[in-house]
C-alpha positions in Angstrom: 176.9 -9.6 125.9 179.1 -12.6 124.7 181.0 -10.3 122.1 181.6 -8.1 125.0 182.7 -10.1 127.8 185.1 -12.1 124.8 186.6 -8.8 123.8 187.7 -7.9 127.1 188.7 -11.1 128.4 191.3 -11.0 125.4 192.0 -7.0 126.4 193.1 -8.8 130.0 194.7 -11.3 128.9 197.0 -9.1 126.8 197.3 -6.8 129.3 198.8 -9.4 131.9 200.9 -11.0 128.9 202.4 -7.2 128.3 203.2 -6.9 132.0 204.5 -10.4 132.5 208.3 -9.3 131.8 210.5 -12.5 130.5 208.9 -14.4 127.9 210.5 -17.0 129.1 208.2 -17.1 132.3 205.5 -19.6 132.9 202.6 -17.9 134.2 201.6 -19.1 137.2 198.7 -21.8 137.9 195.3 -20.5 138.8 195.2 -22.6 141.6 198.5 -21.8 143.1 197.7 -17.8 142.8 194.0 -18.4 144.4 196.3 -19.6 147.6 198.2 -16.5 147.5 194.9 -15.0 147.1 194.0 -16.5 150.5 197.6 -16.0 151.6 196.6 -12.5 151.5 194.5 -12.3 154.4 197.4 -13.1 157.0 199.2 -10.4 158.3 202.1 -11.8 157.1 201.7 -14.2 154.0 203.7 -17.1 153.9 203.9 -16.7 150.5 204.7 -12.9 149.2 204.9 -13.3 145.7 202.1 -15.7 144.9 200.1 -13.2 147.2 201.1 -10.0 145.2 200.7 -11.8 141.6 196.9 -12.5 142.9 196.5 -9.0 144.1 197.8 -7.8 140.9 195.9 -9.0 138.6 192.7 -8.6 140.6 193.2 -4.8 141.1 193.9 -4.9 137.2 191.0 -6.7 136.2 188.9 -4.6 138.4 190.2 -1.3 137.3 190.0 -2.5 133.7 186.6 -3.0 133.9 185.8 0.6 135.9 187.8 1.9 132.7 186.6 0.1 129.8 183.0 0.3 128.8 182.9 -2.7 127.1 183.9 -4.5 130.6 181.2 -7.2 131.4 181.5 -6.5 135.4 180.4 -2.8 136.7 181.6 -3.2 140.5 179.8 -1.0 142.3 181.6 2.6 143.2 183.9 2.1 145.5 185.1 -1.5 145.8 188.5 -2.1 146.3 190.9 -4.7 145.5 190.3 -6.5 148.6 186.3 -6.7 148.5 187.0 -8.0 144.7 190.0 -10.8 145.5 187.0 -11.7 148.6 185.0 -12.4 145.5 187.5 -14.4 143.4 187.7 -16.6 146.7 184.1 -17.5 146.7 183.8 -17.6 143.3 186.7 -20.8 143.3 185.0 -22.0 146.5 181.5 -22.6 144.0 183.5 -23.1 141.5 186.7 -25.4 141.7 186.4 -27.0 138.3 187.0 -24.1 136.9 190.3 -23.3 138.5 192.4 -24.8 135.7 191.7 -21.8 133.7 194.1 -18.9 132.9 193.9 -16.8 136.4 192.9 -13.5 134.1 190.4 -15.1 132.6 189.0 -16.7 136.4 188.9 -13.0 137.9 187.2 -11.6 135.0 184.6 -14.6 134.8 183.9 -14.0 138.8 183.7 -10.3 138.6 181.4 -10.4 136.1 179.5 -12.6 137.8 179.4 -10.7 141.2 178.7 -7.3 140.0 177.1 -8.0 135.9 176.6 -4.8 134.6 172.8 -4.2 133.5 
């Protein structure tokens, strides 16, 4: 299970460095993208870009791991981006120690734990 969930950890991380455009960007910190995670759930977010990046790489994470079948999470059929940022939320609510940790790496770590495949 370790080789697994290590292998695609890296296969997210690349993927999000691929799609991250200038390499002169700084990738944003987890915990400023967990409050456009929360930003999310106003009608209007206060903060649109911080709330898409979060979206983003949720919905990527999650539909990496519906794809790849060495994913470490198997979300149950159906769940959307929405039900998985609600878990990234309450994973950083247990877990706030662990929010200085790449954001790609955080989802993948709390979708695994919410939904571990068996």
């Amino acid at each position: 299970m370790h080789d697994r969930r290590s292998w695609f950890i890296t296969a997210v991380v690349v993927a999000l460095c691929l799609g991250a455009g200038s390499s002169h960007a700084q990738s944003p910190r987890t915990t400023d993208v967990l409050r456009g995670c929360r930003d999310i759930m106003n009608t209007i977010p206060k903060e649109p870009k911080l709330a898409a990046t979060c979206f983003d790489v949720v919905r990527t994470v999650l539909e990496l791991g519906r794809d790849l079948k060495t994913s470490p999470s198997c979300p149950p059929a159906g769940t959307d981006s929405g039900a998985a940022v609600s878990v990234v939320l309450r994973y950083a609510d247990a877990k706030p120690d662990r929010t200085g940790e790449p954001f790609g790496r955080f989802v993948a770590e709390a979708l695994a734990q919410a939904w571990p495949c068996r």
